[in-house]
VOPAGU-2260 file (C-alpha; in pm, 1 decimal, decimal comma):
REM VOPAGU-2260
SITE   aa  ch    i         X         Y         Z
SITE  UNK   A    0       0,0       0,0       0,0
SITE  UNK   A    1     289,4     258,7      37,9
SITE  UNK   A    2     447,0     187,4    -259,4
SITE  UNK   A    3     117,7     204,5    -470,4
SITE  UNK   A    4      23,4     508,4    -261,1
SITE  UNK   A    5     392,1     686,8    -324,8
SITE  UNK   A    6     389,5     598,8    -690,5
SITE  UNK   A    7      65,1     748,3    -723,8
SITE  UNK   A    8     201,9    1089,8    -559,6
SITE  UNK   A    9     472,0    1076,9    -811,9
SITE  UNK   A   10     208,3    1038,5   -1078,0
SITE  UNK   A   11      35,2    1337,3    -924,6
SITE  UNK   A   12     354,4    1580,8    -956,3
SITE  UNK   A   13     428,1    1489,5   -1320,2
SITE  UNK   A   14      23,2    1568,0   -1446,3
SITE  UNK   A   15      51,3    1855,8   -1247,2
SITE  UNK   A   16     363,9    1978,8   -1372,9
SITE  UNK   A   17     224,1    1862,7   -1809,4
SITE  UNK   A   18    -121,9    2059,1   -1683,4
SITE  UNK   A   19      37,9    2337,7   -1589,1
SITE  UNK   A   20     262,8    2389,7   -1887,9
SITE  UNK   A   21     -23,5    2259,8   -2128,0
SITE  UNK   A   22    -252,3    2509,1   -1965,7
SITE  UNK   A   23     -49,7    2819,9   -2004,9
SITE  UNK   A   24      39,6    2718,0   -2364,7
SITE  UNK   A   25    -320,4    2677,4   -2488,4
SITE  UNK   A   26    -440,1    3041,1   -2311,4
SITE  UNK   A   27    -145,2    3190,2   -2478,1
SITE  UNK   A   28    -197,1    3059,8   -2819,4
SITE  UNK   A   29    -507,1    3307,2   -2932,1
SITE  UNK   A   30    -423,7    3576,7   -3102,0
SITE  UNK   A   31    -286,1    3879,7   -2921,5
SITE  UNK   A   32    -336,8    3925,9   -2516,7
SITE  UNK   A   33    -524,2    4107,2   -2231,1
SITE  UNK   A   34    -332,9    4418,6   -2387,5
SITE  UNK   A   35    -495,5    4412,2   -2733,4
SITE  UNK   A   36    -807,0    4366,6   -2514,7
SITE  UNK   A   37    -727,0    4673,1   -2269,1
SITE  UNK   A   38    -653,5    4863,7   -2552,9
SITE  UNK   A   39    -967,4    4763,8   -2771,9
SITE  UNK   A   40   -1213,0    4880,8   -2473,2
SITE  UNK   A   41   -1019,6    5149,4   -2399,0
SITE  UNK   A   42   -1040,5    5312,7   -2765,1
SITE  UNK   A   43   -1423,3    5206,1   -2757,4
SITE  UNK   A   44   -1425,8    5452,9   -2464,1
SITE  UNK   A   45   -1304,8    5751,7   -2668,1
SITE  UNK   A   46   -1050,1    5779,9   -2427,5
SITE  UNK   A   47    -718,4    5995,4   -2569,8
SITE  UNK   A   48    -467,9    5800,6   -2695,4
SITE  UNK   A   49    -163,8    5962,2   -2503,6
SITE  UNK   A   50    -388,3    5778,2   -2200,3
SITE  UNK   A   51    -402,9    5484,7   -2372,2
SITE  UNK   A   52     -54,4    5446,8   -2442,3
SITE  UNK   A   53      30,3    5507,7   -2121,1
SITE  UNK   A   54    -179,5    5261,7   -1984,4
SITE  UNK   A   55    -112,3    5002,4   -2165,7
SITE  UNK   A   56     256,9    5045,2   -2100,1
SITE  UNK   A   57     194,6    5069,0   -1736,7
SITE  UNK   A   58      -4,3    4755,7   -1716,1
SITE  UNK   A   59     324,1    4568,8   -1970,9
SITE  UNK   A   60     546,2    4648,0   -1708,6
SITE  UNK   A   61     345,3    4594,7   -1373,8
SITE  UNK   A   62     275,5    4224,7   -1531,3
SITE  UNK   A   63     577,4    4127,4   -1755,8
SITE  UNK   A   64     375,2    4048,0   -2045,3
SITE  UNK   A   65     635,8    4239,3   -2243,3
SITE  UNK   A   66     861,0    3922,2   -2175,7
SITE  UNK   A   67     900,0    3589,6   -2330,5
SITE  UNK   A   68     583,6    3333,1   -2273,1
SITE  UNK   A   69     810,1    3096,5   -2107,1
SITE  UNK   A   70    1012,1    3358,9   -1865,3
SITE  UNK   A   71     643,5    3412,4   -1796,6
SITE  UNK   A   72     530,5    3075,8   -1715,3
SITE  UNK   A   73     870,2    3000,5   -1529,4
SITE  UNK   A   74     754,3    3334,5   -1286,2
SITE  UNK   A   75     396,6    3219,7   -1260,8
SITE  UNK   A   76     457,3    2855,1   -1209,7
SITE  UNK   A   77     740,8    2919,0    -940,7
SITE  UNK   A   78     504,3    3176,6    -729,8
SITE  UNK   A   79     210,5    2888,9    -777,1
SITE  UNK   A   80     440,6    2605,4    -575,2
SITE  UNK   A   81     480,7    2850,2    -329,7
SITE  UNK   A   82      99,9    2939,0    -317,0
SITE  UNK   A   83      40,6    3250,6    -452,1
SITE  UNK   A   84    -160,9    3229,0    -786,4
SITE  UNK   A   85     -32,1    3578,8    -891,3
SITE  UNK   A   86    -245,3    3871,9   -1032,0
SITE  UNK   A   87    -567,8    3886,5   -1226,9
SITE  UNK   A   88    -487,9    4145,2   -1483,9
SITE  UNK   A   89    -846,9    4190,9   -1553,3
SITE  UNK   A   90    -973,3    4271,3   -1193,4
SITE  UNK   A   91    -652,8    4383,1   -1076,6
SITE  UNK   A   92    -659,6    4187,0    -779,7
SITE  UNK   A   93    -495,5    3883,3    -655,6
SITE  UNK   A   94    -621,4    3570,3    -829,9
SITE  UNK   A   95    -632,2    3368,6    -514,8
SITE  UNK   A   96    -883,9    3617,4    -345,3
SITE  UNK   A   97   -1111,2    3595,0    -621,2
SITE  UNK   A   98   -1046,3    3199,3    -643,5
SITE  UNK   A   99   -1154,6    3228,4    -327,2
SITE  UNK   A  100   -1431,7    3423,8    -318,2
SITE  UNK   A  101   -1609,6    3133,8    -535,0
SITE  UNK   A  102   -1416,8    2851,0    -437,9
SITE  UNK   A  103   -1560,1    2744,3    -121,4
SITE  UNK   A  104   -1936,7    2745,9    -284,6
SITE  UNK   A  105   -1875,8    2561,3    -569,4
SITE  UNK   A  106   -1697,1    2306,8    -370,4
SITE  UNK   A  107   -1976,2    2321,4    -124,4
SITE  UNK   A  108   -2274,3    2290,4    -407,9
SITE  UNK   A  109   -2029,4    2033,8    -596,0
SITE  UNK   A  110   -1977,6    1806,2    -312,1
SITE  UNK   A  111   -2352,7    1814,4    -226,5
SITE  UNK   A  112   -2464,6    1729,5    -576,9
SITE  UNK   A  113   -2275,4    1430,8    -532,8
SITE  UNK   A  114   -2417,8    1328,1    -204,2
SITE  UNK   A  115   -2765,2    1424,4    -377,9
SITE  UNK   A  116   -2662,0    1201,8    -634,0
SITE  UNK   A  117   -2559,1     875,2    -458,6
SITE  UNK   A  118   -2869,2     936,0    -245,8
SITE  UNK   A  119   -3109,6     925,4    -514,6
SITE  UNK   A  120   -2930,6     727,2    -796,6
SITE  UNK   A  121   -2764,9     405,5    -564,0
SITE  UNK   A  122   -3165,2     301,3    -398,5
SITE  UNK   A  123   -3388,2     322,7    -766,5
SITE  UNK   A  124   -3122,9     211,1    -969,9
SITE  UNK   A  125   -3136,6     -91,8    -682,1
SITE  UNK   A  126   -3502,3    -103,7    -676,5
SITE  UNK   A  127   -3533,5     -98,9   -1070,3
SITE  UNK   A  128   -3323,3    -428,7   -1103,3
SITE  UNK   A  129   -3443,3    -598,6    -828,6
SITE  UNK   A  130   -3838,5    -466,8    -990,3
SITE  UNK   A  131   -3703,6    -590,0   -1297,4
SITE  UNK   A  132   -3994,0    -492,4   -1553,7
SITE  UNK   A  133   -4208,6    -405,8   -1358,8
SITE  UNK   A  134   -4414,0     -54,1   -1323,4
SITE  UNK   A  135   -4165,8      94,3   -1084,7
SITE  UNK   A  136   -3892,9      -6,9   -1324,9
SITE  UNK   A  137   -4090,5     142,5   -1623,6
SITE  UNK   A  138   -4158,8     502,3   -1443,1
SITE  UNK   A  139   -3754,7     527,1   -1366,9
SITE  UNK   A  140   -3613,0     422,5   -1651,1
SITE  UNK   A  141   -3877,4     661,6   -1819,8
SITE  UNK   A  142   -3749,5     979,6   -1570,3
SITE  UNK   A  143   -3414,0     821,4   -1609,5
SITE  UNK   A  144   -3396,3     900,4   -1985,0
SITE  UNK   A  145   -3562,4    1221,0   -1934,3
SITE  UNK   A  146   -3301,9    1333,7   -1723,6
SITE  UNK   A  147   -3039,4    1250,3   -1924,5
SITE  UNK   A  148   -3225,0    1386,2   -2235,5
SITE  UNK   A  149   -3281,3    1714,8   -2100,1
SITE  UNK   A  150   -2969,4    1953,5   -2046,5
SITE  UNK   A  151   -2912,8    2139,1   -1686,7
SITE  UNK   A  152   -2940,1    2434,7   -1846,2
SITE  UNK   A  153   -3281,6    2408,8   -2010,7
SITE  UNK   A  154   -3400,9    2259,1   -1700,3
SITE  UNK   A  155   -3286,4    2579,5   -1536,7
SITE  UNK   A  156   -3458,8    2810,0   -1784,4
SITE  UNK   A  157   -3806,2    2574,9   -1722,5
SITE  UNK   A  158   -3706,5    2674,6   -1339,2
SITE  UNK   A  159   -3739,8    3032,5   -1404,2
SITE  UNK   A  160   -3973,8    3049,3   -1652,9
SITE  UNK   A  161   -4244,8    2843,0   -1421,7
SITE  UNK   A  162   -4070,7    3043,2   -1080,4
SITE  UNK   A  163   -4226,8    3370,5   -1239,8
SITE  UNK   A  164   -4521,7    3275,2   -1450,0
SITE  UNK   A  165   -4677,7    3013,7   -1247,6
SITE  UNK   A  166   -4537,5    3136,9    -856,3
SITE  UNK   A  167   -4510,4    3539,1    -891,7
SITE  UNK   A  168   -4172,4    3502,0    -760,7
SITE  UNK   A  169   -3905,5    3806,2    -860,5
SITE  UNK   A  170   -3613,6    3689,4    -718,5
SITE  UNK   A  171   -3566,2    3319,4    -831,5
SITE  UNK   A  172   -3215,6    3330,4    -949,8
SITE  UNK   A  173   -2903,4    3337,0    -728,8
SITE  UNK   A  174   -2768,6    3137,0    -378,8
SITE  UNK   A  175   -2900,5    3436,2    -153,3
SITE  UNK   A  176   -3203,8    3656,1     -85,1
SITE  UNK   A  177   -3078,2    4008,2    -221,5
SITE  UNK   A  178   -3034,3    4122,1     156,7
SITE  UNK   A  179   -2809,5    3851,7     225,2
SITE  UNK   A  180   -2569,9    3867,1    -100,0
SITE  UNK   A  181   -2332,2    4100,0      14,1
SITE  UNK   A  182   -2365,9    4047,3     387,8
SITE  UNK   A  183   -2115,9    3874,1     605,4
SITE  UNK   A  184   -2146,8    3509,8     695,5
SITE  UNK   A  185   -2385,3    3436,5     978,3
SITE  UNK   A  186   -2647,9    3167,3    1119,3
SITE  UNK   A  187   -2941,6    3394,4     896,2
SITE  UNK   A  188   -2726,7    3360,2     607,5
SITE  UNK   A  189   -2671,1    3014,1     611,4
SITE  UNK   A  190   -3042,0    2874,0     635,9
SITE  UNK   A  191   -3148,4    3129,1     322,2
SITE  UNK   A  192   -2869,0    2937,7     100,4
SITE  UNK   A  193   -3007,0    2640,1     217,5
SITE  UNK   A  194   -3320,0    2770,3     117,9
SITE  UNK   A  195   -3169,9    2821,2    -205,4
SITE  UNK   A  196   -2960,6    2554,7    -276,3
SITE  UNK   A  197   -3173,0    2254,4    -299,9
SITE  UNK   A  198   -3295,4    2363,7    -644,3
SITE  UNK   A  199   -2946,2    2424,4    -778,6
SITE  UNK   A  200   -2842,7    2115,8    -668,2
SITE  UNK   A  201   -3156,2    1881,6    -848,7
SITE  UNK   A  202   -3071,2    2104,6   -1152,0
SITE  UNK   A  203   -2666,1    2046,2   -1157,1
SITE  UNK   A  204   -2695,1    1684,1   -1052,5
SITE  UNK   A  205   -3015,5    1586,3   -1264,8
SITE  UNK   A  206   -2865,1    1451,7   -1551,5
SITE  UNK   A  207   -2549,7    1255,7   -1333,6
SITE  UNK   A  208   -2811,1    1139,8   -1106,5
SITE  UNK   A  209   -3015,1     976,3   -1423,3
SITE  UNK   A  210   -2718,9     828,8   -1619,6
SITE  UNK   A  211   -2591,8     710,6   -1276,4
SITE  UNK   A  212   -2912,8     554,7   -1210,3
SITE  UNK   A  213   -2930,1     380,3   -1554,9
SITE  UNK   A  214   -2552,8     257,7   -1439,7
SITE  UNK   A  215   -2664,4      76,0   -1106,2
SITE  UNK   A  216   -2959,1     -67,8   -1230,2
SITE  UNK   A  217   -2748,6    -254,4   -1549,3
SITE  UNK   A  218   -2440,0    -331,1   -1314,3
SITE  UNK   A  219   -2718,9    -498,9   -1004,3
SITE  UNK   A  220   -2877,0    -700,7   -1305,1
SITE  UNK   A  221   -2511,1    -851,8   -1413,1
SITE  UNK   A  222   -2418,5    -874,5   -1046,3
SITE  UNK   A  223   -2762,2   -1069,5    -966,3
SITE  UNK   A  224   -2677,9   -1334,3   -1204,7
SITE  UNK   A  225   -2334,9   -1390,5   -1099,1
SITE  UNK   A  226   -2331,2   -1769,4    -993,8
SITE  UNK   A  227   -2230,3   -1687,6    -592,7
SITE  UNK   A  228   -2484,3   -1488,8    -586,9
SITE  UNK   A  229   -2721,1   -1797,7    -651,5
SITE  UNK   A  230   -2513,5   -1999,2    -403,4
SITE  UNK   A  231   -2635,8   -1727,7    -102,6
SITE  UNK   A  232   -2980,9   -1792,1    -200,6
SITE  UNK   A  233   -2902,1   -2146,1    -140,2
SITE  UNK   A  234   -2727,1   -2096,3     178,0
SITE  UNK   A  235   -3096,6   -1944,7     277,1
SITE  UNK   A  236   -2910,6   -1597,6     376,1
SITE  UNK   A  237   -3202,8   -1303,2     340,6
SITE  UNK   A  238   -3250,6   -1093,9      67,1
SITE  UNK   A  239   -3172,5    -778,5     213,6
SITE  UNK   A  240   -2792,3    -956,8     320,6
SITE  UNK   A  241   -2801,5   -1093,4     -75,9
SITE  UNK   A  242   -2896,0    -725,9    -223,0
SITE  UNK   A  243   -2680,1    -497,9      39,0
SITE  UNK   A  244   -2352,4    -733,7     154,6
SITE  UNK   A  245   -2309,1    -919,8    -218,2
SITE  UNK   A  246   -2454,9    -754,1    -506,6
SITE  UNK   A  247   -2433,7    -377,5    -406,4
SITE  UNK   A  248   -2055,0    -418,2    -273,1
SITE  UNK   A  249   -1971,7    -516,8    -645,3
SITE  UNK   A  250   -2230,5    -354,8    -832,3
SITE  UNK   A  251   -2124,4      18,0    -691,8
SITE  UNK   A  252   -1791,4      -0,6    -851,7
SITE  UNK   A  253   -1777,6     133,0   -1142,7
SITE  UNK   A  254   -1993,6     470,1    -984,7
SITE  UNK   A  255   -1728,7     485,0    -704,9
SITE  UNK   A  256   -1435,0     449,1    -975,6
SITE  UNK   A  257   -1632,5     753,1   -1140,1
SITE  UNK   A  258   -1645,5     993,2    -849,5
SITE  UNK   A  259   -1322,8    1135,1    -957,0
SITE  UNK   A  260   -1426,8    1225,3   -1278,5
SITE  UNK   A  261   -1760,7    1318,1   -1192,4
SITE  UNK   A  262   -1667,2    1602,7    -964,4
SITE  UNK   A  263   -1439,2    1835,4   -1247,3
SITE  UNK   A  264   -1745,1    1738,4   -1420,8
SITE  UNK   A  265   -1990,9    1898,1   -1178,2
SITE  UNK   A  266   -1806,2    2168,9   -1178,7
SITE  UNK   A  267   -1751,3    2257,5   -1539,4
SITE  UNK   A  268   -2112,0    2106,2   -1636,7
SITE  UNK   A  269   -2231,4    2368,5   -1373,1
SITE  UNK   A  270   -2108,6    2717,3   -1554,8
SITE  UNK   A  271   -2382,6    2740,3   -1813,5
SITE  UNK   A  272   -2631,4    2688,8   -1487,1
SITE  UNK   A  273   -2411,4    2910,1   -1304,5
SITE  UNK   A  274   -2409,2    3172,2   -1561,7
SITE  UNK   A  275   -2842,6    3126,0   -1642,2
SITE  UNK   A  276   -2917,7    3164,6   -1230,4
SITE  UNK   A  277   -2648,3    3428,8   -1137,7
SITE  UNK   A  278   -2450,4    3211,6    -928,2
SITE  UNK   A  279   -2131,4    3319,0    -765,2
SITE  UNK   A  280   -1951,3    2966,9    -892,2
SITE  UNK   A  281   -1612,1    2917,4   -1025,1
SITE  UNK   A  282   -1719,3    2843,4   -1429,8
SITE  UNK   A  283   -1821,9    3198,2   -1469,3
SITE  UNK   A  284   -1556,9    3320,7   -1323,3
SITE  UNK   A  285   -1289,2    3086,7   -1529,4
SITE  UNK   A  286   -1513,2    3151,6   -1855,8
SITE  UNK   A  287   -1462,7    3567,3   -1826,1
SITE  UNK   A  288   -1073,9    3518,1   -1731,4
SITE  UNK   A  289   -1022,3    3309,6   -2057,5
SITE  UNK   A  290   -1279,2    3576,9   -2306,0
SITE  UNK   A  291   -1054,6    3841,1   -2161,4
SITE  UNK   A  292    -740,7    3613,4   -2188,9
SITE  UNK   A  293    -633,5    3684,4   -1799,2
SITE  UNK   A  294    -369,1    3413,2   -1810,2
SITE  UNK   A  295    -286,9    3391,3   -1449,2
SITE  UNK   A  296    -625,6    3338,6   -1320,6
SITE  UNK   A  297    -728,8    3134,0   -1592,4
SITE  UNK   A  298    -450,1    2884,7   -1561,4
SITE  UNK   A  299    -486,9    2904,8   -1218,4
SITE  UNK   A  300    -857,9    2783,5   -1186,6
SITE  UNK   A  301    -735,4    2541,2   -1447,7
SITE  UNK   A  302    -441,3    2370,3   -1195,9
SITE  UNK   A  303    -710,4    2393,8    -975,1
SITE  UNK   A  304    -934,6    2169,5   -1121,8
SITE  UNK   A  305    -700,8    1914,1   -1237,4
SITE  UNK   A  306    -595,8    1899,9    -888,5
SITE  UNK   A  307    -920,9    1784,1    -772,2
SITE  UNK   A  308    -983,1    1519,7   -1083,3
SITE  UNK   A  309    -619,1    1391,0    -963,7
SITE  UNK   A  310    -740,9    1349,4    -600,4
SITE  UNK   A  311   -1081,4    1252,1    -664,7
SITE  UNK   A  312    -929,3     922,1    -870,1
SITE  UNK   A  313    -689,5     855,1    -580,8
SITE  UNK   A  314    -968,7     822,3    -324,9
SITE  UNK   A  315   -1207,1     677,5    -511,3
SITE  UNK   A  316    -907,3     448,2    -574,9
SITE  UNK   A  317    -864,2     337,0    -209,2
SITE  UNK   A  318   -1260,5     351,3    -176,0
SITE  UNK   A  319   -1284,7      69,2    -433,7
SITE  UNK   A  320    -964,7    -147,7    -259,2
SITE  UNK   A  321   -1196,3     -83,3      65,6
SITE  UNK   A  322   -1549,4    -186,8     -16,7
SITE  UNK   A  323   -1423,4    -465,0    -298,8
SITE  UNK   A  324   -1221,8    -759,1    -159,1
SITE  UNK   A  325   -1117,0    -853,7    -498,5
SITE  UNK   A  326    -916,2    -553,6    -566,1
SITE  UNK   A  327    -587,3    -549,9    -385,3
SITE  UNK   A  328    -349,0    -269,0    -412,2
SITE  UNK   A  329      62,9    -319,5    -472,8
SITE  UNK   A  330     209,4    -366,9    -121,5
């Protein structure tokens, strides 16, 4: 186990290091930088061009952009392993306070979409192979499909459109009440984003929770007919020990081997949602950084998020050697 769990650090570092070298190069390679951009808006403005020039130059020099891309990254990369993200040329602020600002939610809403998820998804897609054609196996595998049919964001417009028409409602979008979105964290605060949150999260985690749903239900019907699992019936133990201590130990694999990739994917899947409802998540905020090519903050949230795909796999990892007897891991 400390070997595997040592060679899998190792494999960590070197992603990390390709991501982070892969992820500066691609921002980079459009056309011009936040500059041309600055300088674009700026002449929109009317503003005089002495100012502009000025500007411009001032904003070359405070950020280096007048050196090479690679003295650049070198900088950027050596401040990251020391923790500091470096400056977000667009709000002129550091990029780790506006990383953040959103961070903590999105983890928050991501994390609970997948406990939403395994909640609703792990008992029906049970139920539905253990119902095996019958009319609670018709109605989910119906919803199922619907679910994964549908995208989140459509299902968030249908939100709004039926929050206004059909409730009267004028503030349906957002994680807060307006009085709370700028106030400080307290007890008051809390239970109105819980208030909030429960739609987000059956919107973000709709279409996971259906596809993971149609997922359990084919892996229980393979597991059912595995041959031990006729020699428990045998043995006269119950079905509950038969369905929970046999079938669903080896049937949940392949979702818990998924968590890892699932969460990047909550996150990223979430921006359109983010960006329809006003929410205060990371997507919208990595989206704007790469439209106004803001390389630090962009490649930032982008290191970011391959560091939690990276350590998602590695626990799900050691959640599979746990729950699966089968798998053993390299001593």
């Amino acid at each position: 186990m400390r070997t595997y769990i040592l060679q899998r650090l190792l494999q960590m570092i070197i992603v990390m290091i390709v991501v982070m070298v892969a992820s500066f190069v691609i921002v980079e390679l459009p056309p011009g930088d936040f500059l041309t951009t600055l300088r674009e808006q700026l002449t929109e403005q009317n503003v005089d061009p002495k100012v502009i020039d000025s500007t411009v130059a001032m904003y070359r020099e405070r950020y280096g952009l007048g050196e090479n891309w690679f003295i650049r990254f070198a900088k950027w990369a050596w401040s990251l392993m020391k923790g500091d993200m470096g400056y977000s040329m667009q709000h002129n602020r550091p990029a780790s306070d506006l990383i953040g600002e959103r961070l903590s939610l999105t983890l928050w809403i991501s994390v609970a979409t997948l406990v939403f998820m395994f909640i609703i998804a792990i008992p029906i897609g049970m139920l539905s192979a253990i119902k095996q054609y019958s009319a609670w196996d018709h109605a989910f595998t119906f919803l199922a499909l619907l679910g994964v049919s549908v995208p989140s964001f459509i299902t968030a417009l249908v939100f709004l459109l039926l929050s206004v028409t059909m409730m009267g409602a004028t503030s349906v979008a957002g994680l807060f009440s307006p009085e709370y979105v700028t106030a400080a964290w307290s007890w008051a605060k809390f239970v109105d984003l819980l208030k909030h949150v429960w739609v987000i999260l059956f919107i973000v985690g709709l279409g996971d929770t259906a596809s993971t749903i149609r997922i359990m239900r084919a892996k229980m019907l393979d597991t059912l007919g595995e041959p031990y699992i006729d020699t428990a019936r045998m043995k006269g133990l119950s079905s509950a020990k038969i369905y929970f201590r046999h079938a669903l130990r080896v049937a949940i694999n392949p979702i818990i081997s998924s968590i890892g990739l699932r969460f990047p994917q909550i996150i990223s899947g979430s921006t359109i949602v983010a960006i329809v409802l006003t929410l205060p998540l990371i997507g919208p905020l990595l989206l704007d950084a790469l439209r106004g090519e803001d390389v630090y903050l962009a490649c930032s949230i982008l290191v970011l998020l391959t560091l939690a795909l990276i350590i998602g796999n590695f626990l799900a990892d050691l959640t599979l050697a746990w729950l699966d007897p089968r798998i053993r891991l390299e001593s």
